[in-house]
C-alpha positions as CSV (number, residue, x, y, z in Angstrom):
1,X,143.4,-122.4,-125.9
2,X,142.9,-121.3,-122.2
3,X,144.3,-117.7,-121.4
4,X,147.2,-118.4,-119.6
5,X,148.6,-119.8,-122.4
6,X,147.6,-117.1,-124.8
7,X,149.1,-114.9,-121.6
8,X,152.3,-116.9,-122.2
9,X,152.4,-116.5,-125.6
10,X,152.2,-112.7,-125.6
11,X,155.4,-112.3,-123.4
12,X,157.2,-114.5,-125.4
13,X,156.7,-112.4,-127.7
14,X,157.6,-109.2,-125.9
15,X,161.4,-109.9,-125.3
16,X,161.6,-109.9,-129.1
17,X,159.9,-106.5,-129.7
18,X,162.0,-105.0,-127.4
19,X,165.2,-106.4,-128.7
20,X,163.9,-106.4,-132.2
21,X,163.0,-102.8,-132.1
22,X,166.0,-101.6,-130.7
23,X,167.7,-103.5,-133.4
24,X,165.8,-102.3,-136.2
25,X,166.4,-98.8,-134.9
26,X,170.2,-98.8,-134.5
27,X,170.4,-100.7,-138.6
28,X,168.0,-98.4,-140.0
29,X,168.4,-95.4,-137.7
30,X,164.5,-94.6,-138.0
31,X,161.1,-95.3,-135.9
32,X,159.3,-96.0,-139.0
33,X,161.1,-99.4,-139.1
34,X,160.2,-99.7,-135.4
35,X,156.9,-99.3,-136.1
36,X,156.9,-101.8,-139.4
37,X,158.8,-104.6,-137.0
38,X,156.1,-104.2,-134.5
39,X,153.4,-104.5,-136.7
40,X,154.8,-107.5,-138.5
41,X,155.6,-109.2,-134.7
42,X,152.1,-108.0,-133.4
43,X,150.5,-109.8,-136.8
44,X,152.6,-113.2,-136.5
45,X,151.6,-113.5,-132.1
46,X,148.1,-112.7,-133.4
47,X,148.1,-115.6,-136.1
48,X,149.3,-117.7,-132.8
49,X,146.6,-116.6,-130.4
50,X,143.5,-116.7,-133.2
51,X,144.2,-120.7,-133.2
């Protein structure tokens, strides 16, 4: 896989952690669940780039 689609794949994935974040904040009200969300989205893009 060349880089700019590795590129590609990492900003897909940061309109997600934004919104995800943001969401996970205001339904659990805390910045550990942030922080959980993140690392589960950061694991799942890396399972995508390691291919």
């Amino acid at each position: 896989m060349n880089i700019t689609r590795k590129l590609g794949i990492l900003v897909a994935f940061g309109v997600p952690a934004i919104v995800g974040s943001g969401i996970a904040y205001a339904v659990f009200g805390s910045y550990i669940s942030v922080v959980i969300f993140i690392v589960l989205l950061l694991s799942f893009a890396g399972g995508f780039i390691s291919r």
